[in-house]
C-alpha positions in Angstrom: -6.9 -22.6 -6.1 -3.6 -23.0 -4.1 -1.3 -20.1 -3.7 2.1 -20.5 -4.4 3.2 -21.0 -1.5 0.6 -24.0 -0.7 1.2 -25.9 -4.0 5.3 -25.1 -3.1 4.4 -27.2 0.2 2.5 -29.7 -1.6 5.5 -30.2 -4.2 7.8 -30.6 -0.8 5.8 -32.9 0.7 5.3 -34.9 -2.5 8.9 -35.6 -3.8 10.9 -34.5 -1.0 12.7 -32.0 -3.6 12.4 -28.2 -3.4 10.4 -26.6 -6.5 10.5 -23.6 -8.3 7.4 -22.1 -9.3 5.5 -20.6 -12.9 2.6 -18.8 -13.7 0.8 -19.1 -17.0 -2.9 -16.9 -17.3 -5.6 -17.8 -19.4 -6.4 -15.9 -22.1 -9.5 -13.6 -23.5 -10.2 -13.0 -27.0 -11.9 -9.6 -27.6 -11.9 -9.5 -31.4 -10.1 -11.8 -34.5 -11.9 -15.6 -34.4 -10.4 -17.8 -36.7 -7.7 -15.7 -38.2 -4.9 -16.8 -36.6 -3.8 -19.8 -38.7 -5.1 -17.9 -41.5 -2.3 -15.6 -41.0 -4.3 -12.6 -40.0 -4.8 -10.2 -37.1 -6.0 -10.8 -33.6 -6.7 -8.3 -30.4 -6.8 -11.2 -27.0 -5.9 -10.2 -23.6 -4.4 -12.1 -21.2 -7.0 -12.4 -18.1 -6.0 -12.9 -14.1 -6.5 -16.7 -13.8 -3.3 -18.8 -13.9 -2.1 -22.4 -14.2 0.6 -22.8 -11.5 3.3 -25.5 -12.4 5.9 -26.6 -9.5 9.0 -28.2 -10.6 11.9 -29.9 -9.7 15.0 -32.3 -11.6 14.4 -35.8 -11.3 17.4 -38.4 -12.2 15.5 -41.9 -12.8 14.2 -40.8 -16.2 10.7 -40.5 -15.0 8.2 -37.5 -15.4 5.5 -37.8 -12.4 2.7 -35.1 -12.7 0.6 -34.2 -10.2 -3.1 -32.4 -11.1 -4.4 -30.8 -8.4 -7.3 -30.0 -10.1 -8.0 -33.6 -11.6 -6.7 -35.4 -8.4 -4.8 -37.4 -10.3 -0.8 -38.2 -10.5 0.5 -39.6 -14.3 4.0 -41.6 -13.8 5.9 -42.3 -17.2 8.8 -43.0 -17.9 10.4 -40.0 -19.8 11.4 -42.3 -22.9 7.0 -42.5 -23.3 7.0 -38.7 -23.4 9.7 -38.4 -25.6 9.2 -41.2 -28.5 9.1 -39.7 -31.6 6.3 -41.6 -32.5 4.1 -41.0 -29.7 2.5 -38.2 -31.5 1.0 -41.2 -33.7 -0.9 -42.9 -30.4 -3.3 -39.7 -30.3 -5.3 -40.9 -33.4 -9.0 -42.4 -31.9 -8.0 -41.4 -28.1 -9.5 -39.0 -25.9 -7.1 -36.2 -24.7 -5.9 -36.1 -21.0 -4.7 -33.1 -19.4 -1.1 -35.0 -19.0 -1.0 -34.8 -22.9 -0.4 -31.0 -22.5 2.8 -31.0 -20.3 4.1 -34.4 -22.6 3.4 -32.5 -25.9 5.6 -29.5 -24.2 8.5 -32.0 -23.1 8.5 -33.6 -26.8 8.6 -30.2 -28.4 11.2 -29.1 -26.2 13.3 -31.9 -27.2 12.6 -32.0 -30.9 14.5 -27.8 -30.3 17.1 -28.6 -28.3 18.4 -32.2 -29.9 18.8 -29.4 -32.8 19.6 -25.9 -31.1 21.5 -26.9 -27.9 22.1 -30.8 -27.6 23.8 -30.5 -24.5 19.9 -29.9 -22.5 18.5 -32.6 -24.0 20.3 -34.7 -21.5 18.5 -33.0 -18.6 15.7 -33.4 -20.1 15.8 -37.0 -20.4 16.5 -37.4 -16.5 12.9 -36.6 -15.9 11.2 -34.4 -13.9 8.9 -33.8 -11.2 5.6 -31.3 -11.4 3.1 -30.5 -9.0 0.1 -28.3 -11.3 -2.8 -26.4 -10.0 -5.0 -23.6 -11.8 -7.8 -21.9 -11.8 -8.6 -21.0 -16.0 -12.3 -22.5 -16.4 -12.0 -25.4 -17.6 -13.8 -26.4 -21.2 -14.9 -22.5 -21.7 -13.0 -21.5 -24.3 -10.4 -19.1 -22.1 -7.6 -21.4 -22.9 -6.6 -23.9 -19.6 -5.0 -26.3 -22.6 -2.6 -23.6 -23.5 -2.3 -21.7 -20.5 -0.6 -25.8 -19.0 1.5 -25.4 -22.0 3.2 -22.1 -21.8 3.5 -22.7 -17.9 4.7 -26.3 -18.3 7.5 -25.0 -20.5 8.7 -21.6 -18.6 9.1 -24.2 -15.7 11.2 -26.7 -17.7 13.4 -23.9 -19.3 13.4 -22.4 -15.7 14.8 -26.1 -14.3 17.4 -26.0 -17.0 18.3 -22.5 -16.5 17.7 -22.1 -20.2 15.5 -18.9 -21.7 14.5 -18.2 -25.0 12.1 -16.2 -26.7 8.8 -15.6 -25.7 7.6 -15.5 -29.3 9.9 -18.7 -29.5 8.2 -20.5 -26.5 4.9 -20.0 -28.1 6.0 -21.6 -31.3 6.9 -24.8 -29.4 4.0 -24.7 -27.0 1.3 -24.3 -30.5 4.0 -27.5 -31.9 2.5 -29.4 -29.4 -0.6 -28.8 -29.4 -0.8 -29.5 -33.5 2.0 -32.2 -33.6 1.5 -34.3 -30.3 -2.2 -33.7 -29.0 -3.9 -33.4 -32.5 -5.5 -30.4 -32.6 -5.1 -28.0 -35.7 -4.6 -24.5 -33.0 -3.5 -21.2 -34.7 -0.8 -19.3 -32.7 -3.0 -16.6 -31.0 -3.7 -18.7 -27.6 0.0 -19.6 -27.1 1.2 -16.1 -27.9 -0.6 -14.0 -26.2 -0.2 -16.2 -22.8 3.6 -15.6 -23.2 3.7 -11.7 -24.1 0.6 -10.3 -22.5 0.8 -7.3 -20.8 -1.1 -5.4 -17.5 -4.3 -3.4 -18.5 -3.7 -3.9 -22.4 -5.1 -6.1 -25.3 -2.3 -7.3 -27.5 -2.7 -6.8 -31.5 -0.7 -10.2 -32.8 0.3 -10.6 -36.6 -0.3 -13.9 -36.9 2.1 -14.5 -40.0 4.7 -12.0 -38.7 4.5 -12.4 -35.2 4.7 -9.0 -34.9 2.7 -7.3 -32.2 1.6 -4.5 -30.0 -0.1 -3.3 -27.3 -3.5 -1.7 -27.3 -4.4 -0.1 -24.2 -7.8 -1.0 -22.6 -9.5 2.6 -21.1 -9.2 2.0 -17.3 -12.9 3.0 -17.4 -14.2 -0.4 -18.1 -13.6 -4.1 -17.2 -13.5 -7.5 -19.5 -16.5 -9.2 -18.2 -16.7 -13.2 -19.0 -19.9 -14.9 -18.9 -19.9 -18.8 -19.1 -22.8 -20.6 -20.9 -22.0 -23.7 -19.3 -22.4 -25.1 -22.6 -19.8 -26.9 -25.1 -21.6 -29.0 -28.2 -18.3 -29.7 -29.3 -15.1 -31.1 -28.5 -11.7 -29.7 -28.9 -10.2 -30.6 -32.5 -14.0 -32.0 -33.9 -16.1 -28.4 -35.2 -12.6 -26.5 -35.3 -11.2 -28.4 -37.4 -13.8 -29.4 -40.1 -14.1 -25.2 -40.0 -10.3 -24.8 -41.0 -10.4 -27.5 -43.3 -13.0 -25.0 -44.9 -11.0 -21.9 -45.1 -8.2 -24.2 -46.6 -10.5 -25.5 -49.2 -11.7 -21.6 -49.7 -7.9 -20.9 -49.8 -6.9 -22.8 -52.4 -9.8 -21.8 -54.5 -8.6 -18.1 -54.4 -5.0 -19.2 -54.8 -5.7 -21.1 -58.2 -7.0 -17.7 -59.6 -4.4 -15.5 -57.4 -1.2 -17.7 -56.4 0.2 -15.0 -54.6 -2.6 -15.4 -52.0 -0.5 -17.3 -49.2 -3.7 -17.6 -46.8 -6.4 -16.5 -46.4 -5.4 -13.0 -44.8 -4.0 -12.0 -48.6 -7.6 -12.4 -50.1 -10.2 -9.5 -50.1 -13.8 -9.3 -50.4 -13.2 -8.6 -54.5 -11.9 -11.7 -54.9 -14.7 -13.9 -52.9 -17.2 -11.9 -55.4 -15.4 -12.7 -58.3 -14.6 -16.5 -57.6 -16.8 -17.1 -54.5 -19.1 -19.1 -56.9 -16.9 -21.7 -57.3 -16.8 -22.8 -53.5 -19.7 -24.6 -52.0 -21.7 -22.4 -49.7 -20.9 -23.2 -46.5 -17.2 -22.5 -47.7 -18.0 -19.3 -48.6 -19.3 -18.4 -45.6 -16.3 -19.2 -43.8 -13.9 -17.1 -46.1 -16.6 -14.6 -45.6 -16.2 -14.4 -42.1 -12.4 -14.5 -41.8 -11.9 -11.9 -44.7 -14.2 -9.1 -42.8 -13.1 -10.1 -39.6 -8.8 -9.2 -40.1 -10.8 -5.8 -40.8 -12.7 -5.7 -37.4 -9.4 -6.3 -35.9 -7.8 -3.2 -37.4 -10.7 -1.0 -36.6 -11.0 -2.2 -33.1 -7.5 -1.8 -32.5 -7.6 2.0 -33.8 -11.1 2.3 -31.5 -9.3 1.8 -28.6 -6.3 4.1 -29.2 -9.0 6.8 -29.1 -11.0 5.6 -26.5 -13.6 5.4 -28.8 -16.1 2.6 -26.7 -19.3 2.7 -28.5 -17.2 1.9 -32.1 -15.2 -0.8 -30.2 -18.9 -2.0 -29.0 -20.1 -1.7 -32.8 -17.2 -4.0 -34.1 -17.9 -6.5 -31.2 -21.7 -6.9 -32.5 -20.7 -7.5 -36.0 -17.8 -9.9 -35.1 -20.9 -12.0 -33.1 -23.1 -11.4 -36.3 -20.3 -12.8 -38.8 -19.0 -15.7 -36.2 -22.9 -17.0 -36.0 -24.3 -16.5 -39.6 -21.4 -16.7 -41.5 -18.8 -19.2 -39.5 -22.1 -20.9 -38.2 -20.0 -21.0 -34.5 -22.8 -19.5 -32.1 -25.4 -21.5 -30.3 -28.8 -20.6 -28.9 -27.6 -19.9 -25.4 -24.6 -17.9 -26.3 -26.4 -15.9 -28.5 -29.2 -15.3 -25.4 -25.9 -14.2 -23.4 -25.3 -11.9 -25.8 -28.6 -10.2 -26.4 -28.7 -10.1 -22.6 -25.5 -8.2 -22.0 -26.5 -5.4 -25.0 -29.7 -4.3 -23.1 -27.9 -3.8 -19.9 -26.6 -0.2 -18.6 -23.1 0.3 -19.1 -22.1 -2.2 -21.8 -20.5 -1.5 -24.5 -20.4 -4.6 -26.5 -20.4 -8.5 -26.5 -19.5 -11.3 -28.3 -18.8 -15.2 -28.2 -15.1 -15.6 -27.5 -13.2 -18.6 -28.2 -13.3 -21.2 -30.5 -17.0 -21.3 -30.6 -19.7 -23.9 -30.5 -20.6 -23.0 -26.7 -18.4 -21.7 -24.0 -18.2 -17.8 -23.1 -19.2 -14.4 -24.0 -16.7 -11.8 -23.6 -18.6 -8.3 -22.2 -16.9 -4.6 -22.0 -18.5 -2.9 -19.1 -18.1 0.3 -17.3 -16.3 -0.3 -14.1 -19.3 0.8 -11.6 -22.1 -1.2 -13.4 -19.8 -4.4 -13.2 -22.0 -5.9 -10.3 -25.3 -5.1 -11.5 -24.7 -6.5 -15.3 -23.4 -9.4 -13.4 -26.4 -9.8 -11.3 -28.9 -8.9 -14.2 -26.9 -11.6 -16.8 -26.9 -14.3 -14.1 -30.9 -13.9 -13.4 -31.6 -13.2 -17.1 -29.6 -16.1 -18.7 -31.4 -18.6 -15.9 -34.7 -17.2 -16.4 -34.1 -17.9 -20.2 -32.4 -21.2 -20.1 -32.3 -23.1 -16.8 -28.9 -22.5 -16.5 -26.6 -21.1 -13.9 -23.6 -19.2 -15.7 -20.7 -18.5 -14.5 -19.5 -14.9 -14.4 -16.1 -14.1 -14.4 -14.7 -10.7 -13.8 -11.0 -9.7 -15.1 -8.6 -7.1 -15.9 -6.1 -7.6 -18.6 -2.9 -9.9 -17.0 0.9 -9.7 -17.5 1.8 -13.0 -19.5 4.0 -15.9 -18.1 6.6 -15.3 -15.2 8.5 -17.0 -12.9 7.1 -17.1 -9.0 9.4 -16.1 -6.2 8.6 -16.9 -3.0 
């Protein structure tokens, strides 16, 4: 990846403008799949990979976008970005990385035509980004979001505007559902703009509450890469939260003060569980025991208790494949890999699911021989050469200064 000083060159060089820079990191989750928009509990980290955004003020109401990493420039006028009904165009077409940074701009307008009219000018004068990053691209650590949240610091940043964190997350996960078309809980956004050095962060998803749970220095978030994705973005996740909604309202007809799922217990799938089809069952199933893995994760590592967080981890992966049907064969080699190796303590598909990455706890000093004994094991086993990621937890979004 550039460093911020190269991709501040590049911008130069580009637009003949000066740019200020963002950073954005990807995102880990170690425990809590699919309880985000179910108003639950989640534990991610934010990991040490960023998305870099340059920008600087245009004034011919264009946005011009540079990817580095797609070696490709997008030139629009702003009005395109901006439409109201552009979020409509985004039915039966693929999704381009420039969708990302437009979905941020629209969302951002949609706020401040409400909450500060007086920016939406500037806005509407355009601007210039140059965007480089190195998140993993299609592995479930979050590039789409991580472009988001860095997208809009740097536009806030040009209009020497700041708002929440919390707030920023909101409109970044606006964008995602409204403009690009995929049905995202808050976790990905969130975590990206309030992460913190060396800690998971425990997110209420219906509050928005949160706090940190320190990671014990003694280990290291280990990502291993399948190299495999059955699905795309906004196909399986979505027919899976359509379930839990269908579950949802099942449990609300009998209990309307369940608001989402999070309010329902294990009591009340046994009692009314037969009136859902099986697969949605499941699904409840999994999201239900999982807000309680959270919890007990959470309390696991403000003891330093590694072998219970390890525990949780197995029966998160155990409820994510059986129950939420999410796994595939090569993730769930990765994982039976990692749990035979010295020095782990636990592993688990991470991310939306239906391929992508394993997240691994590992002691510190058996980091490169679990690296070297996954990466043999998983080709012996598949074929496959994964890619093996090593991280601590990151600070969230922040400005750049050179």
């Amino acid at each position: 990846m550039l460093t911020p000083s190269q991709l501040a060159a590049l911008h130069l060089a580009s637009y003949a403008a000066p740019a200020q820079l963002f950073a954005a990191p990807g995102r880990v989750n170690l425990i809590g799949e699919h309880t985000d928009y179910c108003d639950g509990f989640v534990l991610p980290a934010a990991i040490d990979f960023f998305t870099l955004v340059a920008i600087s003020p245009r004034a011919d109401g264009r946005v011009v976008a540079h990817s580095v990493n797609f070696n490709q420039r997008v030139d629009k006028s702003i009005a395109e970005f901006l439409d109201d009904g552009f979020a409509s165009l985004r039915a039966g077409r693929k999704v381009h990385w420039s969708d990302y940074p437009a979905g941020v701009l629209w969302a951002l307008r949609e706020f401040l035509n409400q909450a500060l009219p007086e920016l939406a000018g500037p806005i509407a004068r355009g601007f210039s980004f140059t965007i480089a990053g190195d998140v993993p691209l299609g592995a479930g650590l979050s590039s789409s979001a991580s472009l988001e949240v860095a997208t809009a610091f740097a536009v806030l940043g040009a209009l020497n505007f700041s708002i929440p964190h919390p707030m920023i997350a909101q409109l970044c996960r606006r964008a995602e559902n409204a403009f690009v078309g995929a049905n995202v809980g808050i976790m990905d956004q969130f975590v990206i703009c309030c992460g913190a050095e060396d800690s998971a962060v425990m997110i209420d998803c219906r509050s928005l509450d949160y706090t940190l749970a320190p990671i014990p220095p003694q280990v290291r978030i280990v990502i291993c890469n399948s190299m495999v994705k059955h699905s795309v973005a906004g196909g399986e996740y979505n027919t899976r939260r359509a379930e839990i909604e269908e579950g949802t309202a099942i449990l609300r007809s009998h209990r309307p003060e369940i608001k989402a799922l999070r309010d329902a217990t294990l009591d009340d799938l046994a009692r009314w569980g037969s009136e859902m089809p099986p697969n949605v069952l499941r699904r409840c199933r999994h999201v239900i025991t999982e807000d309680t893995r959270v919890l007990a994760a959470v309390a696991a590592f403000r003891a330093s208790d590694l072998t219970r967080f390890g525990e949780l981890m197995a029966e998160a992966h155990a409820s994510f494949r059986d129950d939420f049907e999410a796994s595939c064969l090569e993730i769930d080699i990765l994982v039976s890999l990692a749990v035979q190796q010295p020095g782990c303590f636990g592993a688990r598909l991470t991310g939306g699911g239906f391929g992508g990455c394993t997240v691994n706890l590992v002691a510190a000093d058996q980091v490169p021989t679990f690296i070297d004994a996954m990466r043999a094991g998983y080709l012996a086993a598949t074929g496959i050469t994964a890619e093996i990621y090593t991280s601590r937890a990151s600070a969230g979004a922040h400005p750049i200064t050179l």
